[in-house]
NUTORKOL-491736 format. One record per residue (C-alpha): x, y, z; residue in three letters. Coordinates in steps of 0.5 Angstrom, whole numbers, plus 500, padded with zeros to 3 digits. Layout:
<rs>
XYZala
...
</rs>
This chain:
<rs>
500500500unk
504506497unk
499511501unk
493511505unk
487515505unk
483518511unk
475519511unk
473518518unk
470513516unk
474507513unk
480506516unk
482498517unk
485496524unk
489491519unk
491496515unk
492502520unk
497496524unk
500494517unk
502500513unk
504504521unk
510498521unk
512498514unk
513506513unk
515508521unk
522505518unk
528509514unk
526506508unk
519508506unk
516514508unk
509515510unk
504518504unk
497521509unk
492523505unk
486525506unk
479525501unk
476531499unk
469530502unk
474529509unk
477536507unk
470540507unk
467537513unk
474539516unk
473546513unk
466547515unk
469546523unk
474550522unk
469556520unk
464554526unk
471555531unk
473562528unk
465563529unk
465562536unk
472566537unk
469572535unk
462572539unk
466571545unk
462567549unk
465562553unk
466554549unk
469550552unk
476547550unk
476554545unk
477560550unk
476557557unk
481552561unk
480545562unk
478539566unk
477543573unk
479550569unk
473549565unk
469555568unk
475560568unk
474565561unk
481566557unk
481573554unk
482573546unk
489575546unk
491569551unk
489564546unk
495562543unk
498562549unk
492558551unk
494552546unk
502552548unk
500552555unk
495545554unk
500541551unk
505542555unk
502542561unk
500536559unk
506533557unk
508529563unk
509521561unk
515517563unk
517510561unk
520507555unk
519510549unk
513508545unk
515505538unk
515510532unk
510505528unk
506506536unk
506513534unk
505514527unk
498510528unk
496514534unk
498519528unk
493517523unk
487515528unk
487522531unk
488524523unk
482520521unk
478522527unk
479529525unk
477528518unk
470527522unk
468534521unk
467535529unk
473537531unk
476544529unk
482543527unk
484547522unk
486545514unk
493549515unk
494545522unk
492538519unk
497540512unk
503541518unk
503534521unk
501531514unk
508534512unk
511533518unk
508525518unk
511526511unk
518527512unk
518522518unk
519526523unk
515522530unk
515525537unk
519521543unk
513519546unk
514516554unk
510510554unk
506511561unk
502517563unk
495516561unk
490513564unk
485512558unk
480519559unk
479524558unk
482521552unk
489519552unk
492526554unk
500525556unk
501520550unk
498525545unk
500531549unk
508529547unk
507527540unk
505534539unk
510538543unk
515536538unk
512540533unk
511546536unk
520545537unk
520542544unk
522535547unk
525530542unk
524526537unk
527522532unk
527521524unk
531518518unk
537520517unk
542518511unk
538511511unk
537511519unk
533512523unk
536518529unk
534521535unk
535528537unk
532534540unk
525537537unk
527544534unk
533540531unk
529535527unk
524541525unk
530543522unk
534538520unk
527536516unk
526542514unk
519543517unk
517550521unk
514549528unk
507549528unk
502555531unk
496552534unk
490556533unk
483555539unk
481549540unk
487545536unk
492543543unk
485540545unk
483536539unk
490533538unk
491531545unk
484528547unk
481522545unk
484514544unk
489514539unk
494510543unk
489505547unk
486504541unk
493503537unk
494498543unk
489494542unk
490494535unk
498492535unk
495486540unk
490484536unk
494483529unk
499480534unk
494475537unk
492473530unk
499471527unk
499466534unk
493463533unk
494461526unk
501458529unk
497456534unk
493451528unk
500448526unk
503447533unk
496443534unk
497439528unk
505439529unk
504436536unk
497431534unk
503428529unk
509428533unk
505425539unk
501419534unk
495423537unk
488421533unk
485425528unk
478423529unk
477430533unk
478434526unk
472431523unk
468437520unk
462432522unk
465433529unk
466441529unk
461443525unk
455440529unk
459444535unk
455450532unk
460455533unk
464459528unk
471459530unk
471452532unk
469451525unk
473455522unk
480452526unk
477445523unk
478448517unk
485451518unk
487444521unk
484440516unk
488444510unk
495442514unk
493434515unk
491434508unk
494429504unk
498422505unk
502422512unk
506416514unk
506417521unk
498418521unk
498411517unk
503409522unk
498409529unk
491408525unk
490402530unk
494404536unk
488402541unk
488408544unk
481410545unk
482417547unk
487423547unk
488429552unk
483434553unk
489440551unk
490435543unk
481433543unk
478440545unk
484445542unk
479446535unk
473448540unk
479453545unk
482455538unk
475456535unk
473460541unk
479465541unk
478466534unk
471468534unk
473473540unk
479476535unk
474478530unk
468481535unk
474485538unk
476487531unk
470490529unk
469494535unk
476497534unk
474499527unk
468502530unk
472505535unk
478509530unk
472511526unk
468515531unk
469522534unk
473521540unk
473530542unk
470535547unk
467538546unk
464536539unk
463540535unk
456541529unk
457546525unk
450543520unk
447546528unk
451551530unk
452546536unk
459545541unk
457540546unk
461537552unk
460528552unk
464522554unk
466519547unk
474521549unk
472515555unk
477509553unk
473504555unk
472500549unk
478499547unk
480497554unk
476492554unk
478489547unk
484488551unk
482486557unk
479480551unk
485480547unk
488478554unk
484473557unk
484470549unk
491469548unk
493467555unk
487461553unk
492460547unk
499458551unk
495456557unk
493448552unk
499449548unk
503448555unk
499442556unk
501440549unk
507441550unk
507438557unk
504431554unk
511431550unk
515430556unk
513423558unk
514417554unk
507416556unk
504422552unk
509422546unk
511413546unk
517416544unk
522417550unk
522421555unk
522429555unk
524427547unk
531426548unk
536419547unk
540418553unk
535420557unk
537421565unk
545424561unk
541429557unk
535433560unk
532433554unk
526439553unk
525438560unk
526446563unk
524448556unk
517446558unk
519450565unk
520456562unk
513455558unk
510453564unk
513460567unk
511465562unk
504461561unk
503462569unk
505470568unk
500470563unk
494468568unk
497474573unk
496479566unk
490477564unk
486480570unk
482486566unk
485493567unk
479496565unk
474494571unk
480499576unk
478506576unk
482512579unk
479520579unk
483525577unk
483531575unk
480534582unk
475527581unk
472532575unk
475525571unk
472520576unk
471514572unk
477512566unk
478507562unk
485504564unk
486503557unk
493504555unk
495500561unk
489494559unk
493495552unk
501494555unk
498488558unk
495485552unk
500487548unk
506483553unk
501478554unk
502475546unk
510477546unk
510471552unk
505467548unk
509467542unk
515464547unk
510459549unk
508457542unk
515457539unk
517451545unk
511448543unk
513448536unk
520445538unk
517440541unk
514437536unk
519437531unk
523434535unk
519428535unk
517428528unk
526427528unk
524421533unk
519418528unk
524418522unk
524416517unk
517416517unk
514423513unk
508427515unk
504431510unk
507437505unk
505443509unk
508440516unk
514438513unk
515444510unk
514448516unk
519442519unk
523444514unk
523451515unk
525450522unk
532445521unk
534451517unk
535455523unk
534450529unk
538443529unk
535437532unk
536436539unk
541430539unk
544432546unk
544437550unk
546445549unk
543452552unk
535452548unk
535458550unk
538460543unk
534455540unk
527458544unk
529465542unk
530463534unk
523459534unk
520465537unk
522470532unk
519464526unk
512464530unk
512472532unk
514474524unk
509469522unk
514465517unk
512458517unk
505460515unk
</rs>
């Protein structure tokens, strides 16, 4: 996708995740535009504000304080200073700088959301950033701060201090990416510092840009796990010479639930074709196996229908009005509400959470009923020699512990509250914190699904030389190439942290 469009109305979560990675980077350049029908909505907000300027009546967010300051009246000629002060006032976060693709969503969320119409930015304001977005210039913006409402204040507040010159930022440079102080990167791109205009500080800092681009992140990341979570069951079904009686679609299908269906499917579509080592049990006398091989298309089916549901509400969420007040300029109405609330992607999180730490929860078990020569009829923690070598015996510990994390994790951030704001902001959402969680959540899940994976090529090496179907032995293929079959023991965590990276990059799909 060389550019993308904004209209308030379309923007993609799969998309907006995908093209804030691949053009937050030195090599390509992000390309922001926004539609014709956008641009009119956004003039005719901008023509309500100077409106309300120039009455000089008191509108909130236009000539009046903030938060617990809303009553406070700002003389016309304090309201450029008005702006500056808001934004860095409100520049308070600390903590681990936030990616620059974290950034840039945030960006094109609060770009798409201003394309609505109801927010009162001004056209020249909405060309300054896309120029800045253009050239590459992103804001350093600490990672804590923000506790989802009003809107995702500190986080917004920094991405928007670097372009009136303060704080740091970090843009590319000769094919790579440099940090340096905001007035320099403005220079150095050849980018102006921007004037904000009434109303502007707030409707670039308000709203649920970051938990929403949390949420996002964990989802996308959350689908690349669960598709990996398929091939891992099919891989382990095979290594462990488990049935494959529980794939039968007759079986799935009167399930009556779409997700376990559709894993069914995907499982179906790995096992296709001749294998030897299927062949190779078909009349091992075992009646039945384990819940966490038997029930993994029910639990899979059930994490993929709630990926979806959270999907489209994220969808709704990045192509809603997120300000306050909103703006009607069609009724001359400004009116103060709740829609900065972070709630909904909150609990997409808190979903994303639960879902996933389900994911590595019965990959565990898998993975657990590979270490008994009972469970997987080969040897012990699937190695030779056992008792001189250890096998994949800790590497299971160290599954077990990143699983058991999870469980902790998945507590849902989005049920606590906090009043701020002299209890005027009484109630929030947590959202940022609900998305940090998620988004930990399935970078341990991928470790989770990489031993999982490990294991079950190992015990394909074990029944060699007999051959599992084409995609299984391509993805086993795939992993030799980088992973060497474990034939005595050595230090698994090199093993563990390359097999991580195939499932997070999704690379044996």
């Amino acid at each position: 996708m060389s550019f993308l469009i904004l209209d308030g109305e379309s923007l993609n979560p799969s998309e907006l995740w995908k093209y804030s990675k691949e053009h937050s980077g030195a090599a390509i350049l992000p390309d922001i535009r926004i539609s014709e029908q956008a641009l009119k909505k956004i003039k005719r907000a901008e023509d309500f504000v100077a409106k309300i300027v120039r009455a000089g009546e008191p509108v909130y967010g236009i000539n009046t304080g903030f938060g617990k300051f809303a009553e406070v009246s700002i003389p016309p000629e304090k309201l450029k200073e008005l702006q500056l002060n808001f934004v860095r006032s409100h520049s308070c976060g600390v903590g681990t700088p936030l990616s620059r693709a974290e950034v840039l969503s945030m960006w094109i969320i609060r770009l798409n959301v201003i394309a609505r119409g109801h927010s009162g930015v001004r056209t020249e304001t909405v060309s300054h950033i896309l120029n800045a977005l253009s050239r590459g210039f992103l804001a350093e913006v600490p990672s804590r701060g923000s506790v989802g409402a009003s809107g995702d204040l500190a986080p917004s507040a920094h991405a928007t201090l670097a372009l009136i010159g303060e704080g740091r930022c970090s843009l590319p440079v000769d094919g790579k990416i440099v940090e340096m102080a905001a007035l320099d990167g403005l220079k150095k791109a050849g980018i102006s510092t921007i004037n904000l205009g009434p109303k502007e500080a707030l409707s670039l800092v308000n709203g649920t840009q970051l938990s929403a681009t949390l949420a996002i992140r964990a989802l996308e990341e959350g689908k690349i796990l669960l598709a990996n979570s398929n091939l891992c069951l099919a891989m382990t079904t095979e290594g462990l010479q488990a049935s494959h009686d529980f794939f039968s679609p007759t079986v799935l299908n009167a399930k009556n639930q779409p997700g376990t269906s559709a894993c069914g499917q995907a499982l179906a579509e790995i096992l296709e074709g001749p294998s030897e080592v299927r062949t190779g049990h078909e009349n091992c006398g075992q009646v039945q196996d384990p819940y966490s091989l038997r029930c993994a298309p029910q639990v899979h089916g059930a994490v993929l229908d709630e990926l979806n549901q959270v999907s489209e509400i994220l969808k709704r969420e990045i192509n809603s009005s997120t300000d306050n007040p909103l703006l009607f300029p069609e009724s001359e109405e400004s009116i103060s509400g709740g829609n900065f609330h972070a709630i909904y992607p909150a609990r997409c999180s808190d979903r994303i959470a639960s879902a996933l730490t389900t994911l590595g929860s019965i990959s565990e078990r898998r993975t657990a009923q590979a270490m008994s020569k009972e469970g997987n009829k080969l040897f012990p923690f699937l190695v030779k020699e056992g008792g001189l070598n250890s096998g994949f015996m800790m590497a299971h510990v160290t599954s077990a512990a990143l699983v058991s994390e999870c469980k902790t994790l998945s507590f849902p951030a989005s049920v606590d509250s906090i009043p701020t704001s002299d209890d005027r902001e009484d109630h929030v959402s947590m959202g940022p914190g609900a998305g940090f969680k998620a988004c930990d959540i399935a970078g341990k899940i991928a470790v989770v699904l990489g031993i999982e994976m490990l294991c079950g090529a190992q015990a394909l090496d074990l029944l060699r030389p007999k051959k599992s179907t084409k995609k299984i032995e391509w993805a086993h293929a795939k992993i030799r190439t980088e992973i060497p079959m474990l034939e005595k023991d050595r230090n698994l965590s090199i093993d563990i942290e390359k097999a991580t990276r195939l499932i997070s990059e999704g690379s044996l799909l």
